[in-house]
N, C-alpha and C positions, 0 to 999 in steps of 0.2 A: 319510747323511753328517752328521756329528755339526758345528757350526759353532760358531768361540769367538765369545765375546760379541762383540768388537770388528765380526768379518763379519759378524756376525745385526745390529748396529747400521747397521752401514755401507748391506748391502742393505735394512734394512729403510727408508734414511731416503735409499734410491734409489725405492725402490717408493712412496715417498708421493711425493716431490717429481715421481717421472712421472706419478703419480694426478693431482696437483694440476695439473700442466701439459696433459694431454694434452684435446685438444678432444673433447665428445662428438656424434661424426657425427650419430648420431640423434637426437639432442635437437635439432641446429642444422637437421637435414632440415624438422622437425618447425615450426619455428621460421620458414623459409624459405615451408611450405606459409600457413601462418598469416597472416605478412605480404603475401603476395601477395594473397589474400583478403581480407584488413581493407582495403586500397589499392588495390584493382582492379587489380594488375599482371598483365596476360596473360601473360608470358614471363620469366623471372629466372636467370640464371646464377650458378655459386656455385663458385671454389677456394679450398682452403686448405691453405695450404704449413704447417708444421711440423716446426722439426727437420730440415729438408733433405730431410724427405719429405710429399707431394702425399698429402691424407689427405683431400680432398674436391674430386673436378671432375665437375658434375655441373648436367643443364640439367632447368629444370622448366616446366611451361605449353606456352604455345604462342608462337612465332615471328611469325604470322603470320596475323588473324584472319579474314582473307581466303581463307587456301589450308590454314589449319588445321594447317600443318607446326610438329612438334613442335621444341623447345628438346632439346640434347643438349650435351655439353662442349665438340663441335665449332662449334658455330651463333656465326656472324659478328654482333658489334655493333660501332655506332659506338663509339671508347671516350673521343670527343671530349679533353676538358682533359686525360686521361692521355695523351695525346701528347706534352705540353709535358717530362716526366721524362725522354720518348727524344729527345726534341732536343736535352735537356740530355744525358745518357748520350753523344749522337756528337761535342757539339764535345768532353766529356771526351775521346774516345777519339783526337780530335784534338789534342787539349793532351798526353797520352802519349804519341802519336808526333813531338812537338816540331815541328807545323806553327802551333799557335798556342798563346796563353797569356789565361788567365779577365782579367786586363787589358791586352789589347790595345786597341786603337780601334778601335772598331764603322767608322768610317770609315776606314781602314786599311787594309781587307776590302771595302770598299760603299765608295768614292769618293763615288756617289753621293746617300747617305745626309747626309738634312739634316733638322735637327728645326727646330720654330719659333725655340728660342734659339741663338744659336750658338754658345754657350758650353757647353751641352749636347752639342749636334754635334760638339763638339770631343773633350768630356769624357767622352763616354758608352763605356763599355768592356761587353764581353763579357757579362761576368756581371752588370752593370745591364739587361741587355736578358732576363734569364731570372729576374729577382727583384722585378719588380714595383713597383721605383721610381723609374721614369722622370720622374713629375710628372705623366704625363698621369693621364686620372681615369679613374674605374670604367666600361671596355669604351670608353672614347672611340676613333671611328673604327670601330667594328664595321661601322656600316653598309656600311662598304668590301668586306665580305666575306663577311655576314652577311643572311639566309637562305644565300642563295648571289649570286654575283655572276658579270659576263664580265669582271672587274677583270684584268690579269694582275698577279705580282709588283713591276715594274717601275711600275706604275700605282699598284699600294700604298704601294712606297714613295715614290714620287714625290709621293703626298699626303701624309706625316706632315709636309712644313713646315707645313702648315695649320693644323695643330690645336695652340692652344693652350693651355700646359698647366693643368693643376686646382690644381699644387702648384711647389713647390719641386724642385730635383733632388735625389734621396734623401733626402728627405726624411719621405716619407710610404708606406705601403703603398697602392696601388691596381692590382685586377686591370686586366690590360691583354692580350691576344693580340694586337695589330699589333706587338707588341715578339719577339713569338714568332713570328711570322710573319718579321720581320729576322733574327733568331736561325737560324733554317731557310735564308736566302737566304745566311747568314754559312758553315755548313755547304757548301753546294753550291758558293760560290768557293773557299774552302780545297782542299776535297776535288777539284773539278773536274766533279762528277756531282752530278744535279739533288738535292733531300733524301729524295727518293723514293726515288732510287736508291741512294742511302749508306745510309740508315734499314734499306732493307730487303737490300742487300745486307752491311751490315756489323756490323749487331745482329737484324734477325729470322732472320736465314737461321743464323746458328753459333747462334742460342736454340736453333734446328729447331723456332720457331713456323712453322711448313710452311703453314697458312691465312691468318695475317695478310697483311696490304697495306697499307701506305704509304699509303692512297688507295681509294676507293668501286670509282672505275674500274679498277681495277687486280685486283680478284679475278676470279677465270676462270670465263667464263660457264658452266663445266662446275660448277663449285660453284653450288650453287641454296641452300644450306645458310646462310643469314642472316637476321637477324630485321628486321622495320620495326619505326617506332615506333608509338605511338599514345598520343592525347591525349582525355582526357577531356575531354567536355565537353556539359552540360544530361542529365547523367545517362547516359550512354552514352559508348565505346569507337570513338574515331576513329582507322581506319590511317590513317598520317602517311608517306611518301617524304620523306624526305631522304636526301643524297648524302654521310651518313659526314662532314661540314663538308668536305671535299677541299678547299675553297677555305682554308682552315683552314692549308690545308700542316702547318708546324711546331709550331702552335698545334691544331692537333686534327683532323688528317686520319686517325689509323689505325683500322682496323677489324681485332678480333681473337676471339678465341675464351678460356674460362677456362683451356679444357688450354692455350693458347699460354702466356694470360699466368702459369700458374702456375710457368712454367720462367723469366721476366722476373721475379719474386717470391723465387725460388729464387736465383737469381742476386745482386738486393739484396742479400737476408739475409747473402751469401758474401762481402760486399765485393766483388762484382765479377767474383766466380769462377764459371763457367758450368757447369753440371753435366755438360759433358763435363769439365771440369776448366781449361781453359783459361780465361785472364785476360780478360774482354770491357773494363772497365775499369779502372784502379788503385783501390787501398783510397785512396791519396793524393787521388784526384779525386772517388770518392765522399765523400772527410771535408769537399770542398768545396760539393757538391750537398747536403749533408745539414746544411751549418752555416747558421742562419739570417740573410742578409741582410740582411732589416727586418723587424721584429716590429710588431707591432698590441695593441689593447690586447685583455686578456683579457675575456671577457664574465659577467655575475652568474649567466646560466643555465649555463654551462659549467661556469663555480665548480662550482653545486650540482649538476651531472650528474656530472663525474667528476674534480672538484679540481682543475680548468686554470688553473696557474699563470701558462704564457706561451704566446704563441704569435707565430709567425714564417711566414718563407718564404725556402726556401734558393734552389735553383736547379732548378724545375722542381717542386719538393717544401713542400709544405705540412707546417709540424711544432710539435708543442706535446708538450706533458705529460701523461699521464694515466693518474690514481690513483698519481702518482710516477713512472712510464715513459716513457720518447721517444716517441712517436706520431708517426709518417710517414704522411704520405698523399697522396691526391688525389680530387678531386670530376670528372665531366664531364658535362656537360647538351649536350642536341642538344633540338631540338622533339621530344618525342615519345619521347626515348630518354636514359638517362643511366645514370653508372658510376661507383662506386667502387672506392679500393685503397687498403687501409691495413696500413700494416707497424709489426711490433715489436720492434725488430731486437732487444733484450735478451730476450727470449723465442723469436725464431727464428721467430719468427709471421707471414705474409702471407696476408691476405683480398683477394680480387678478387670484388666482385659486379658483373654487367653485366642491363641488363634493359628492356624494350620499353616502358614507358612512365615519363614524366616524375614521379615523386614519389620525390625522393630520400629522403624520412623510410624507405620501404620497404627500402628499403638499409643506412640508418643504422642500424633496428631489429633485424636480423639482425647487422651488425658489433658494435653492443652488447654483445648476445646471446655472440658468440662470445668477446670480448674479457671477460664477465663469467663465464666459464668456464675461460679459461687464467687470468685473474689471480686465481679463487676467491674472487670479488665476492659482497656480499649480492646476493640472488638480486632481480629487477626485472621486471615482464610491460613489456622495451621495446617492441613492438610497440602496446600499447595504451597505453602513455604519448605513444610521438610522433604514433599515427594521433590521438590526443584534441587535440593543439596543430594536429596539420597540418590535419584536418577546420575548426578550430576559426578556424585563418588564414587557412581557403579562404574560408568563409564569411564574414568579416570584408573579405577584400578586394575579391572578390564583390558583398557590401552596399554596398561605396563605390565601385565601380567606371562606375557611370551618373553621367555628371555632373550637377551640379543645376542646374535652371532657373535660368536668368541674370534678376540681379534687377530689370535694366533693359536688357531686350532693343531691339535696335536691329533694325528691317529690313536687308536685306540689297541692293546695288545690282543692276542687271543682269549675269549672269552672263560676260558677255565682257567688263567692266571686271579680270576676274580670270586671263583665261586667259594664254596667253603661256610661255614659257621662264624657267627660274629657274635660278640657279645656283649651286655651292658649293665653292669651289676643293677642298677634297678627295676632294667624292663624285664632283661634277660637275652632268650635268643632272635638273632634275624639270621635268617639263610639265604645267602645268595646261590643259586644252580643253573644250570641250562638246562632247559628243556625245548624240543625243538627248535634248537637253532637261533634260541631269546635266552638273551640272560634276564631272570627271575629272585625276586624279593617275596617275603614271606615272614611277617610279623608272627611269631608263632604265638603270640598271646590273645593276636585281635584278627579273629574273623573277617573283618571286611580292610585289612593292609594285607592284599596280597595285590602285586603289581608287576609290568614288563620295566627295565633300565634300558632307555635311548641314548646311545652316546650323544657327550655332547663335544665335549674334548678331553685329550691327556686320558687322565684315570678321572674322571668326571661325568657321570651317568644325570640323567635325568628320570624319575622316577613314575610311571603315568599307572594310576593306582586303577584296576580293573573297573572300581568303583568310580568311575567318573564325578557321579552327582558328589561325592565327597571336597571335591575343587581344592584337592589339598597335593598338588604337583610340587614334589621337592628333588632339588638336588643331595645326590650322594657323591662325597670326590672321597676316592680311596688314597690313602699312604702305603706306597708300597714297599717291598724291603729289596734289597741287591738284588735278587734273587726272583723279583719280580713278579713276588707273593704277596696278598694283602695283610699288612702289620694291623690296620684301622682304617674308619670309617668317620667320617663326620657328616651331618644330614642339614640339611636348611629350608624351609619351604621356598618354591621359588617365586610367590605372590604372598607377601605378608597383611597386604590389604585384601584379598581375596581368600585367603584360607584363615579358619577358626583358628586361634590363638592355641586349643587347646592342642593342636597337631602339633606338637613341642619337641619334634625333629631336633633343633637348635639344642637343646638339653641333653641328647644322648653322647653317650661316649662309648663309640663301638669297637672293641679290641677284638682279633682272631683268636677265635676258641683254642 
């Protein structure tokens, strides 16, 4: 069949533009095997939506180095911070059915709900609680929830009058999860049903992510099909149990799979449209999740990686520029386990990677990778540009991670001038005691902070948490009174580049009971 110029143009400037977009599975397989081996990742999952079709879900490594059970498209991870888009996702679907509105008052919904100012507590609406500028500072309050906790909701927020803020209100960008954690609590009064039960009754079950759960506990023990984390550390491959953050709730309780999430990706890309074709939420309240809140400033290294103009944070959703295009996304860290998802909505592109050990650069270098194939990017080896900075960062924080000899060390008094109850109106109690001949700590809210105190100097203890693979070593210097009893407490980690942010030591204010 003979074609006039016009159709020989038309297809032929179809056939390049699908050349040009379309992702190369095998190069990015290839790419996936690569960065798992450059970064020690035992287990890595991988989808990617395109075009409104699933053109890559697929697990690689191992789950599990304990029981050897392989990674498939079905295998369960924490997906930790990606939680925070479906919390946002329910109260949308709640502002669509006109039970609530993105400025309401957070206490409105929560009665109960009091921050340290009360002009905050007054002022704080909906969508301040899902954008990260509340005032408070980076993870203040984690400890509340963080490894895990017996806190209930009611107890969580009963502690935010405590903590006082870092900033301004909206003023500033700073991550926060106790604000997604109200967000979630904001969910469950509206609706009537706990956020577990809305999440997964009313966005995973119409996705037909059929494996996902709301929650650690909540998958059936007939599924065996999930991965652990694990952390490296002194050269070797530590399986790590954690509980999915469940304490997390709205802030990072789901656990899911790529084939789940690649129908949640499908759906972004659709405005909201669910690939059975029904509405999950309006295009109207995604343009709301997607517009950014409060921006931060752009960074020199982002510049030179891939021309990051701005960046922001909407509702749920992290979003900046790149190489010229919208870039959505989201990060999530667990001990031991963490996740990426980055979407492009003008390309129709969604990447989900999920994967059993903590080095996010292994993630990044794959999303790269992928992203420098549909936009027909000069070509880049990302896997061995970020493993060069991240090896580069370990060792650097690593090197400074012992603290150094105190340069006028004071002995230390007798070890029961120390012990006693301490207290913090947020978290609550820490006990310090002797036991055999060690002075001992004891987080009574969190299960895995219990630890020995090593003098270091004066009233200055160093804190070495039973739990090693936690890599969260903090100083404790006591305030003593005449009488040389402890008045208080103050906490600091003593590697801030080594320990999770969320170990927020620095935020407590320990008085004797």
């Amino acid at each position: 069949m003979k074609l006039t110029n016009l159709a020989a143009f038309t297809l032929l400037a179809s056939a390049t533009f699908n050349t040009w977009a379309q992702v190369d599975t095998n190069k990015i397989e290839e790419v996936i095997k690569t960065s798992m081996a450059r970064f020690d990742v035992p287990g890595m999952a991988v989808a990617i939506v395109e075009n409104d079709e699933v053109v890559l879900a697929k697990g690689f490594g191992i789950a599990n180095l304990n029981t050897k059970a392989e990674v498939n498209k079905d295998t369960l991870f924490g997906i930790a911070s990606n939680t925070k888009a479906f919390t946002s996702a329910a109260l949308a679907k709640l502002v669509d059915e006109g039970k609530l509105r993105w400025d309401d008052r957070v206490i409105d919904h929560l009665p109960e709900f009091r921050l340290y100012d009360s002009y905050v507590t007054r002022e704080m609406r909906v969508r301040d609680l899902l954008s990260h500028r509340s005032g408070l500072g980076l993870g203040q309050g984690d400890l509340m929830i963080w490894p895990s906790t017996d806190k209930s909701v009611a107890d969580i927020l009963s502690g935010l009058k405590y903590l006082e803020p870092a900033s301004s209100f909206r003023s500033k960008y700073a991550y926060n999860n106790l604000m997604f954690v109200t967000a979630g609590e904001v969910v469950a009064r509206v609706s009537g049903i706990s956020w577990n039960d809305y999440v997964e009754k009313h966005i995973l079950q119409p996705l037909k992510m059929t494996n996902s759960r709301a929650g650690f506990s909540r998958i059936p023990k007939s599924n065996k099909n999930w991965a652990i984390g694990h952390i490296p550390m002194e050269g070797s491959l530590h399986p790590f149990f954690v509980n999915y953050l469940e304490d997390f709730r709205g802030a990072g309780a789901i656990a899911s799979s790529v084939n789940d999430m690649s129908q949640w990706l499908r759906t972004q890309l659709a405005g909201g449209k669910m690939p059975n074709g029904d509405q999950l939420f309006s295009e109207k309240q995604q343009a709301q999740m997607w517009h950014p809140h409060i921006t931060s400033m752009s960074s020199k290294s982002a510049f030179e990686a891939y021309h990051q103009q701005f960046r922001g944070y909407g509702l749920g959703w992290s979003i900046e520029d790149y190489h010229g295009f919208k870039k959505l996304g989201h990060g999530g860290g667990i001990l031991g386990m963490v996740s990426q998802v980055t979407l492009l909505p003008e390309k129709k592109l969604g990447i989900v990677i999920l994967s059993n050990q903590q080095a996010f650069s292994a993630l990044s270098a794959v999303t790269h990778e992928v992203l420098e194939d549909v936009l027909n990017l000069e070509d880049k080896d990302w896997v061995e540009d970020l493993a060069k900075k991240h090896f580069e960062g370990k060792q650097k924080a690593y090197a400074n991670a012992t603290p150094p000899t105190p340069a006028d060390y004071q002995p230390q008094l007798p070890s029961i001038n120390y012990t006693g109850t301490l207290h913090d109106d947020w978290y609550g109690d820490v006990i310090i005691e002797e036991l055999d001949g060690k002075l001992r700590i004891d987080f009574t809210h969190t299960k895995r902070l219990k630890g020995t105190l090593e003098h270091y100097t004066g009233n200055t203890f160093i804190v070495k948490w039973d739990e090693k693979l936690l890599e969260a070593d903090a100083f404790i210097s006591f305030e003593m009174s005449t009488a040389n009893r402890v008045n208080s407490a103050n906490m600091r980690a003593v590697s801030t580049a080594v320990t999770d942010f969320s170990f927020d030591f620095r935020n407590l204010n320990l008085k004797t009971k």
